[in-house]
Each structure stands twice: as structure tokens, then as C-alpha cells.
Kinemage of the C-alpha trace (Angstrom):
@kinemage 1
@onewidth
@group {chain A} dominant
@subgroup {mainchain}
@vectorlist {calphas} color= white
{ca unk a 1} P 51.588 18.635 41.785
{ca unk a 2} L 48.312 18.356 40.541
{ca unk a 3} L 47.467 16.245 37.298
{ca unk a 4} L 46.551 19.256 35.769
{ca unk a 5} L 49.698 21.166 36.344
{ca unk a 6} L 51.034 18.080 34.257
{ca unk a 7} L 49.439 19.039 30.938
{ca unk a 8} L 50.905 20.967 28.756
{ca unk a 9} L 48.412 23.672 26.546
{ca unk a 10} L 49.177 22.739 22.925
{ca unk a 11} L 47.894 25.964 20.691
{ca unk a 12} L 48.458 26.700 17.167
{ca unk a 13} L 52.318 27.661 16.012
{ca unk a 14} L 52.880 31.493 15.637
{ca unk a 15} L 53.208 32.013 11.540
{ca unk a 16} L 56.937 32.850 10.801
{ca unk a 17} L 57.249 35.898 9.190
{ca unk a 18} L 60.105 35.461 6.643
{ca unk a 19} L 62.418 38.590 5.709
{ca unk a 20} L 63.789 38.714 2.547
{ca unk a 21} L 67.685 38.956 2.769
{ca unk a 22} L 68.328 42.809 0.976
{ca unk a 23} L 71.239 43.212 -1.157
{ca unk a 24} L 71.552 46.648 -1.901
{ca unk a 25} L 75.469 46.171 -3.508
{ca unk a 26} L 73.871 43.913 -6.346
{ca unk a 27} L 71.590 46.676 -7.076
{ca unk a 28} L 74.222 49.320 -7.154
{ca unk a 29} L 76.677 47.173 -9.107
{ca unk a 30} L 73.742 46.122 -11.481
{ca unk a 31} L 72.967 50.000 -12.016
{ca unk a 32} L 77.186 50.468 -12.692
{ca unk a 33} L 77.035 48.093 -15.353
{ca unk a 34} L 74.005 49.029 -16.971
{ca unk a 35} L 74.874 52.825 -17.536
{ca unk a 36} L 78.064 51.613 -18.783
{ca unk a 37} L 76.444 49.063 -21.004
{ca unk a 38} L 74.576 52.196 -22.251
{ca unk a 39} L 77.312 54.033 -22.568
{ca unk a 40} L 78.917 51.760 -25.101
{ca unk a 41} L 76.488 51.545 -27.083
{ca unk a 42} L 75.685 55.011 -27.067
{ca unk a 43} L 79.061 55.220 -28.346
{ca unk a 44} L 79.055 52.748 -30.912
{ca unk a 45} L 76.318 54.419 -32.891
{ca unk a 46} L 77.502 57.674 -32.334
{ca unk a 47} L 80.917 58.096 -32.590
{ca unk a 48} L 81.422 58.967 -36.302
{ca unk a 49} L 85.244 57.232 -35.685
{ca unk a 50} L 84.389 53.714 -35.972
{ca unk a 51} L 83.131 54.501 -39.971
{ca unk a 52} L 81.038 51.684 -40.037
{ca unk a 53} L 80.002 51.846 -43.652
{ca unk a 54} L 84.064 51.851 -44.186
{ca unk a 55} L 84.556 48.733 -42.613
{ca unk a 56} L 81.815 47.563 -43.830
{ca unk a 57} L 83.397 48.177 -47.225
{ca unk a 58} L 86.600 46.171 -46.620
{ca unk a 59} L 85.368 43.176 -44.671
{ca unk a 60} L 84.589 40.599 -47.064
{ca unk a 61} L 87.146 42.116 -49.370
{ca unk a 62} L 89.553 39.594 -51.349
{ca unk a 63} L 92.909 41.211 -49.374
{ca unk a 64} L 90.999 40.625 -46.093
{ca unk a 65} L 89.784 37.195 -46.716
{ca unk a 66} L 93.696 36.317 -48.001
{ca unk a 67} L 94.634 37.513 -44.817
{ca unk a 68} L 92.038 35.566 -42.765
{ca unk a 69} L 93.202 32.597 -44.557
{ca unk a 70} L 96.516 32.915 -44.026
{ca unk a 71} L 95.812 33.844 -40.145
{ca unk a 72} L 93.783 30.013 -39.546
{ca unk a 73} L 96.571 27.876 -41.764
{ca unk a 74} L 99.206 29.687 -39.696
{ca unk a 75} L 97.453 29.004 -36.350
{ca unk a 76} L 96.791 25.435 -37.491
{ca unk a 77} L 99.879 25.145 -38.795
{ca unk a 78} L 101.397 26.166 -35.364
{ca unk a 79} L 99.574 24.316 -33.334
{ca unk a 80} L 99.537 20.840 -35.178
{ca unk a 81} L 103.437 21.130 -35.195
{ca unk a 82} L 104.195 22.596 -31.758
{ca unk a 83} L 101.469 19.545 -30.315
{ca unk a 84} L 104.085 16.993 -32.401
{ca unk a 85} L 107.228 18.616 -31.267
{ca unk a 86} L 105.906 19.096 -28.035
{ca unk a 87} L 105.085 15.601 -27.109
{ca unk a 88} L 108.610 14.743 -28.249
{ca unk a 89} L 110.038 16.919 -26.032
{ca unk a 90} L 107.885 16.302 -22.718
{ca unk a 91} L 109.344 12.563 -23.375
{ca unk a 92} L 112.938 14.099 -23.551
{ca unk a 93} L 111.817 15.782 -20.375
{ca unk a 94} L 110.784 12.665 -18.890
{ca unk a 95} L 113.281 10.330 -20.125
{ca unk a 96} L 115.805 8.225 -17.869
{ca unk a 97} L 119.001 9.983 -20.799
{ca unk a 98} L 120.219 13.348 -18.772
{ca unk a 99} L 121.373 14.251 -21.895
{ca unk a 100} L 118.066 13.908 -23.324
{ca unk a 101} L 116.402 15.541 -20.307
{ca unk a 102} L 119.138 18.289 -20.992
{ca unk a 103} L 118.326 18.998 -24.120
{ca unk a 104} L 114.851 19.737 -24.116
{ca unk a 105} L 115.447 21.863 -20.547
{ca unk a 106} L 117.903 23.797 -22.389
{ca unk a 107} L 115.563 24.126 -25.335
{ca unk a 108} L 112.492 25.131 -23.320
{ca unk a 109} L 114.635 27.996 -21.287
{ca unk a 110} L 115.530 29.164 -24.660
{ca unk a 111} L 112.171 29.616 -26.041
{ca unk a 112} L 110.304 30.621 -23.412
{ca unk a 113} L 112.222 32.981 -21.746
{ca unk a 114} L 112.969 35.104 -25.242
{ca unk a 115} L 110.177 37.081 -26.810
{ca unk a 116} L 108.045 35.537 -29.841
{ca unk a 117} L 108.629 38.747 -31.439
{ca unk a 118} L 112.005 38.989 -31.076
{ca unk a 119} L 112.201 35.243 -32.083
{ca unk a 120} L 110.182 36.056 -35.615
{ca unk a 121} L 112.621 38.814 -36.334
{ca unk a 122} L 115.318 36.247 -36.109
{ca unk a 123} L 113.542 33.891 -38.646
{ca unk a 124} L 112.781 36.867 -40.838
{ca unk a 125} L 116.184 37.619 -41.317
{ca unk a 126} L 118.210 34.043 -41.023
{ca unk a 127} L 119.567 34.253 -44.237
{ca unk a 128} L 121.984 36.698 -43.015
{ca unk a 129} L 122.610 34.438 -40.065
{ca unk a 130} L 123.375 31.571 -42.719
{ca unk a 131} L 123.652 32.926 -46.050
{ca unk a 132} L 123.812 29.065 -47.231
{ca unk a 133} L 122.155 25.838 -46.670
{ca unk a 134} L 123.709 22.786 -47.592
{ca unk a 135} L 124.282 18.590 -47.149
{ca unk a 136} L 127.231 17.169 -45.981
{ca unk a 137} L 129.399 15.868 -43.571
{ca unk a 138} L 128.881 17.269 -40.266
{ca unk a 139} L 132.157 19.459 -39.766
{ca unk a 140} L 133.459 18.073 -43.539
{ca unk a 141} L 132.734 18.499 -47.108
{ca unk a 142} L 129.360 19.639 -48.385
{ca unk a 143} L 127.910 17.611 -51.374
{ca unk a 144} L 125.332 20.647 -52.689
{ca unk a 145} L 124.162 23.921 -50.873
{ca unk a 146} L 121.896 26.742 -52.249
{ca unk a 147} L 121.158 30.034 -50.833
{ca unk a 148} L 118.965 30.276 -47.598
{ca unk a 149} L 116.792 33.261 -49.360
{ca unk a 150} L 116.226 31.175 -52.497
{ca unk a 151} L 114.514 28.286 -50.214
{ca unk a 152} L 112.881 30.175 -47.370
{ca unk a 153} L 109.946 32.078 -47.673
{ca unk a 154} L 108.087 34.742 -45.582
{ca unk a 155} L 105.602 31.888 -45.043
{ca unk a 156} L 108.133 29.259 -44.017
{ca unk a 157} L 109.480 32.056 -41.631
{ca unk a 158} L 106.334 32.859 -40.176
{ca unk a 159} L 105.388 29.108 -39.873
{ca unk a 160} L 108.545 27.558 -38.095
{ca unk a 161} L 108.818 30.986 -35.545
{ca unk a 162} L 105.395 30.136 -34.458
{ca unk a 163} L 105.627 25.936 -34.286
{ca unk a 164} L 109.147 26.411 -32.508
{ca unk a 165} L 107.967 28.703 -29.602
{ca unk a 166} L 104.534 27.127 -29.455
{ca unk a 167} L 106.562 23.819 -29.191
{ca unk a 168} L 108.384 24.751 -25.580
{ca unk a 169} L 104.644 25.782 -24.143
{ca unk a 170} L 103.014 22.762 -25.731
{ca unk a 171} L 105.281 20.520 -24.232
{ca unk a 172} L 105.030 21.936 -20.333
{ca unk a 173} L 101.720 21.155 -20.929
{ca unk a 174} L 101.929 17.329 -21.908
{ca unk a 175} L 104.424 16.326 -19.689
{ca unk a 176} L 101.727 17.622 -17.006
{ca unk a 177} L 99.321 15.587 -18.661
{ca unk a 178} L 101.507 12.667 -18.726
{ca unk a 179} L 102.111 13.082 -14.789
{ca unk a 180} L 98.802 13.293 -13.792
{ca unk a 181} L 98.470 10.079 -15.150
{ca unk a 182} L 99.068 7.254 -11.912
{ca unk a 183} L 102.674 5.460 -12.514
{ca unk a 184} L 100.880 2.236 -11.093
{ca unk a 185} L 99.101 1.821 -14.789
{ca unk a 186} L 103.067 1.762 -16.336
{ca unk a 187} L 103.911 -0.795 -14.177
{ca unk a 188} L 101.017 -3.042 -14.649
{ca unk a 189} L 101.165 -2.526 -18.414
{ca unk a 190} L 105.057 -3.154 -18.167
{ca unk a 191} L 104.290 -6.325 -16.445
{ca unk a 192} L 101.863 -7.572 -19.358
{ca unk a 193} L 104.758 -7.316 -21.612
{ca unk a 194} L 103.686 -3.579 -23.444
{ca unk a 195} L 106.855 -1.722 -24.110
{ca unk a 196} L 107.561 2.164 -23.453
{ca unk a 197} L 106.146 3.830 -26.118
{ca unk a 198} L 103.032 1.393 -26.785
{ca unk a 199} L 101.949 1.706 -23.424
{ca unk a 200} L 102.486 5.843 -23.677
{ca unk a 201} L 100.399 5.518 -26.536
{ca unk a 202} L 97.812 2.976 -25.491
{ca unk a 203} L 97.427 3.955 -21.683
{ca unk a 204} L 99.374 7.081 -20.756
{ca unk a 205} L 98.119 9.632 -23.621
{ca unk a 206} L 94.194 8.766 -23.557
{ca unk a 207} L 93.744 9.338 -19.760
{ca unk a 208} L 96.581 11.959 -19.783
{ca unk a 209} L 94.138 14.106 -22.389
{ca unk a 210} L 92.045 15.179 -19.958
{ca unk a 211} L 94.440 17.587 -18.577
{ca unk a 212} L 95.969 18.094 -21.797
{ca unk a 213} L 92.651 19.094 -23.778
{ca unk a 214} L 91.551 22.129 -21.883
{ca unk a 215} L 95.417 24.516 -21.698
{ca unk a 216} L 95.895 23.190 -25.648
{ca unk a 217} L 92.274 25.181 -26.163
{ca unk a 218} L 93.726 27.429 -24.360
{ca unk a 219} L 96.886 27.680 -26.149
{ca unk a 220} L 95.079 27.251 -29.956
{ca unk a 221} L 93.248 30.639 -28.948
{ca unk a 222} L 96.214 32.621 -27.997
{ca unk a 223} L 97.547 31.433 -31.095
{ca unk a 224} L 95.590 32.982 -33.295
{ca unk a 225} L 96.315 36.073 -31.771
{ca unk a 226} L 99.489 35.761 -32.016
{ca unk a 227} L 99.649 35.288 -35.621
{ca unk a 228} L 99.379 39.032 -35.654
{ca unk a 229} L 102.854 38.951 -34.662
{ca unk a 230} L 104.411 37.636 -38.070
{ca unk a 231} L 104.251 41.467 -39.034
{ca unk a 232} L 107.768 40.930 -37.755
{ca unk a 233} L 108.679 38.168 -40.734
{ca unk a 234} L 106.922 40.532 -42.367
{ca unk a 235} L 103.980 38.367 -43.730
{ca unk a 236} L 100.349 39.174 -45.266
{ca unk a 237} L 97.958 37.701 -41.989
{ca unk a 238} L 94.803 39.579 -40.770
{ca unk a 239} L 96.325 42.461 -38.781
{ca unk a 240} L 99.296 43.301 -41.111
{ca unk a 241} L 96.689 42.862 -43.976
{ca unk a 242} L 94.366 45.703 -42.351
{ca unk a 243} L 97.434 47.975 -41.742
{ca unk a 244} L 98.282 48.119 -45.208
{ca unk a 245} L 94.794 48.995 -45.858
{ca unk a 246} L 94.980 51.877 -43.516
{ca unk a 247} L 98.194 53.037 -44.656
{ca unk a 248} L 96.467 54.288 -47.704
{ca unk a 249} L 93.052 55.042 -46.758
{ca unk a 250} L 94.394 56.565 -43.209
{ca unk a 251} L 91.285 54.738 -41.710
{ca unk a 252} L 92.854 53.692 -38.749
{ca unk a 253} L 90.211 52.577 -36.139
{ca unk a 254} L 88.058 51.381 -38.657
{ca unk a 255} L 90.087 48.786 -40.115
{ca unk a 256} L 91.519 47.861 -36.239
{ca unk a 257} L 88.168 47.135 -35.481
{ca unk a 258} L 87.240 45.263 -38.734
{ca unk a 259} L 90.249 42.730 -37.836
{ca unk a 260} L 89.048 42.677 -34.329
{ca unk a 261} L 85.811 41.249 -35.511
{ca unk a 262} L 87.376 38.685 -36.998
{ca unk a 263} L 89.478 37.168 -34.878
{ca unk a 264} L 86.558 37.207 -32.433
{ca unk a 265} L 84.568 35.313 -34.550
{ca unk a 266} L 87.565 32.849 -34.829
{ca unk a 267} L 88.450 32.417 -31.568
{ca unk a 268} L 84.635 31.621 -31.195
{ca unk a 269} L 84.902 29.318 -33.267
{ca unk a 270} L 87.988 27.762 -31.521
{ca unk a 271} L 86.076 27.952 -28.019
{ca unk a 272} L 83.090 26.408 -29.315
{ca unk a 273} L 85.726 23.208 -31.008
{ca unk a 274} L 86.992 23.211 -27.296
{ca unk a 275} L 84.012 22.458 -25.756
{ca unk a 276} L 83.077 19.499 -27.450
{ca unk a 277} L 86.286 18.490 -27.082
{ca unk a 278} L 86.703 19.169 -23.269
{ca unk a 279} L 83.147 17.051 -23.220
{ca unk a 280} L 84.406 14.057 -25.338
{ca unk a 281} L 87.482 13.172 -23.074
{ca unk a 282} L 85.650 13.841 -19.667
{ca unk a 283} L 83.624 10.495 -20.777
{ca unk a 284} L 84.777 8.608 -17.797
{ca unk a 285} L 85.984 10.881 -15.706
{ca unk a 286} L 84.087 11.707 -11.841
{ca unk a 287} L 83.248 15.954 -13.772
{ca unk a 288} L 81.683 14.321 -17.015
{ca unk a 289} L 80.009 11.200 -15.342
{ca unk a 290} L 78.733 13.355 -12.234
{ca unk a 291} L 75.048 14.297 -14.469
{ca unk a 292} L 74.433 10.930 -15.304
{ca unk a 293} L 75.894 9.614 -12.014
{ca unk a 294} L 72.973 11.590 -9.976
{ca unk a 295} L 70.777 10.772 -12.593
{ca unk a 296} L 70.976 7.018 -12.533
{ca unk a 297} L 70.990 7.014 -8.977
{ca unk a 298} L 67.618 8.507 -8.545
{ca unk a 299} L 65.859 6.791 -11.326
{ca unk a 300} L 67.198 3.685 -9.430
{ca unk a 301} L 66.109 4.719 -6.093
{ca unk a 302} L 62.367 5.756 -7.334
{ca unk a 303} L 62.616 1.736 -8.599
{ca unk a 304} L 63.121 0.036 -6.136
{ca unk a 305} L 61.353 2.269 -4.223
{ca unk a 306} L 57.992 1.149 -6.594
């Protein structure tokens, strides 16, 4: 072989000639959506149905506002007592006691596996169930009773149906928290002397919020919606409030609507509340560090690359 034959000819690379990948099912489903974008709209303004000016009329109006009101204490009220009872109850759940561990099963297969609805119908009418309330002796004397319809309201009704139930859900979901939460912190704050409940409260709950934080949201949301479901009790909230409305104007859709408008500017509210929240207690944590992580890493690397 020749010295020549050794070379190799070295010539300018051939220019790649890049194809753009087609999607032609983003296009289509892009099309889909827009015409039936359109078509909603089309329909909002045209449909003479939704009587804008008429809801218009009626939603700033005092019996609407009552009924908003009465809609966010309920859902507060519900939430803020099922988180209480809940906890208590994912600790029953997880205690060493069977019969503690018993009792909250029990009460957790009661009221979860019964209907809320059917549930506020039973608090709506408990004064026939126990036509008196009293204190006394368990199984002895009573020292003073009074009539259960005297002391409980359509409020009260409304308020415990809604804590109870939400209770049994809330408490599922913090005895997951409290689980995801490794058993080698216990021991090591067991062995520094920290009792059961300080070292629930002081180690166990703070990390165990992370799970908690984001079905709770979850769970404050659905809430509000089903406040609509005290129409059972019956009580004055948002939806029961517009169907009283309709049942004398016979504006049906109108007023539907109007209370669908606001509970979606509640629950935006709530989701907006559950953002900032999700953010505050993934300080810490490998999702909420991961920005700053990456960050710090390359703003180190470009030093001591200088």
C-alpha cells in the first residue's frame, strides 16, 4: 500500500437537513376545542335562559349575601372541628388500647359508609329521636333536662352533621400523615426523655403536614360544596337561599347559575389559601428545596469556576 492510499480525503460535512416532527392530532384536537370554546360562548350571550340582567339583580342581594355567609362559617365551621376531632381519632386509630383503636374503626365505618345526606336528615330531626336532653347519672337519676327542640337549632344541626362526617375523612387523612412520618424520629425523641404526645406535637405533626396539607385543601373545597347539602336540616346557605328565590320568581337557571358563581369564586379563594399553604410546609422538603437546590448549585459552580 502506497502512502497515499493511507490518507484519508477530509471534505466539508454534508448540512443536516432537520424535519420538523408533524403532529397533526394536536391540530385536530386544538380545532375540537376551539369550536367548542366558541360554542359556549356563543351560547352564553345568546341563550335568552341564563337572564343575565336577573341574576344580575339578585347577586349582591341581602338574602344572597346571608346565604354566602352562612355557606363560609359553615364550611369553616366544619372543617376547623372535623381537623380537631379528626386528629383525636387518627390517635385512637393509632393507639396501643384495642378498645380505643375500636372505637374510632367503628366510628369511621359508621360515617363514611352512610350518606351525608342521609346523616343531615338525622340531625334535622333528632328531637324526635330524643325528645329530651338532660344531666345525670349515666343509667340513674337525671338532675335537670329540657327539650332537645328548645336547645338545638337548624344551625347547630347543620353544623355538627357536617363536623361529624367531615371528622371520619379528616382523620384517614392524618393518621396517613402521621405514618409517613419515619418511626426512627419517636424513638430518638423517646430516648431524650419527650413523652407521647409532646413529641406528636413537637416532631410527628410538623413533618407529618406535608402530606396532611394538600387532601385537607382538598377536603376544605369539597366542603363548601357540600354545605349545599344542609337543605336537608333545612337551613338558609347559598343553594337553598337561591331556591327560595326561584320558587317565587320561577327563574330557575338563572338563580342556579348565580350560586354557581359564587361558590366558584370561593373555592378560588380556598385554592389560592392552599397554595401558599402547600408552599409554606414544603420548606425543607427535596419538591420545595429542588429550585433553590439547582440554583445554588450553579451559582456555586460558575464560582469556583471564576
Amino acid at each position: 500500500m502506497n502512502a497515499k492510499d493511507d490518507q484519508v480525503t477530509v471534505g466539508e460535512p454534508e448540512t443536516i437537513r432537520a424535519v420538523p416532527v408533524r403532529h397533526p392530532g394536536r391540530w385536530v384536537a386544538a380545532a375540537v376545542v376551539a369550536v367548542l370554546v366558541a360554542m359556549l360562548v356563543n351560547n352564553l350571550l345568546t341563550n335568552e335562559a341564563y337572564n343575565w340582567s336577573e341574576q344580575w339583580k339578585y347577586l349582591f342581594a341581602e338574602p344572597v349575601l346571608n346565604g354566602v355567609r352562612n355557606t363560609i362559617w359553615l364550611t369553616l365551621a366544619a372543617m376547623v372541628g372535623g381537623v380537631l376531632l379528626g386528629i383525636g381519632l387518627a390517635l385512637m386509630r393509632l393507639s396501643a388500647n384495642p378498645l380505643l383503636r375500636w372505637a374510632a374503626w367503628l366510628y369511621l365505618w359508621i360515617f363514611r359508609g352512610t350518606p351525608l345526606y342521609t346523616q343531615l336528615l338525622i340531625w334535622g330531626n333528632i328531637g324526635a329521636l330524643f325528645p329530651a336532653l338532660g344531666i345525670g347519672i349515666p343509667f340513674g337519676p337525671q338532675f335537670a333536662s329540657w327539650e332537645t327542640n328548645a336547645l338545638y337549632s337548624a344551625a347547630a344541626a347543620a353544623a355538627i352533621g357536617l363536623i361529624l362526617n367531615e371528622a371520619a375523612y379528616m382523620a384517614e387523612i392524618v393518621r396517613a400523615g402521621i405514618l409517613s412520618v419515619d418511626p426512627g424520629q419517636q424513638e430518638a425523641a423517646h430516648a431524650l426523655g419527650m413523652g407521647r404526645m409532646l413529641t406528636m406535637r413537637r416532631i410527628v405533626l410538623p413533618q407529618a403536614m406535608r402530606v396532611i396539607v394538600p387532601p385537607t385543601g382538598n377536603e376544605t373545597i369539597s366542603m363548601l360544596k357540600n354545605t349545599s347539602l344542609v337543605t336537608a336540616v333545612p337551613y338558609l346557605e347559598l343553594t337553598f337561599t337561591a331556591q327560595t328565590i326561584y320558587s317565587s320568581t320561577y327563574q330557575i337557571i338563572p338563580m342556579l347559575i348565580m350560586a354557581c358563581i359564587w361558590y366558584l369564586a370561593l373555592s378560588s379563594v380556598l385554592m389560592i389559601g392552599q397554595y401558599y399553604l402547600e408552599r409554606y410546609y414544603a420548606k425543607g422538603s427535596v419538591q420545595g428545596d429542588a429550585g433553590r437546590g439547582l440554583r445554588a448549585r450553579l451559582v456555586g459552580g460558575s464560582g469556583g469556576a471564576a
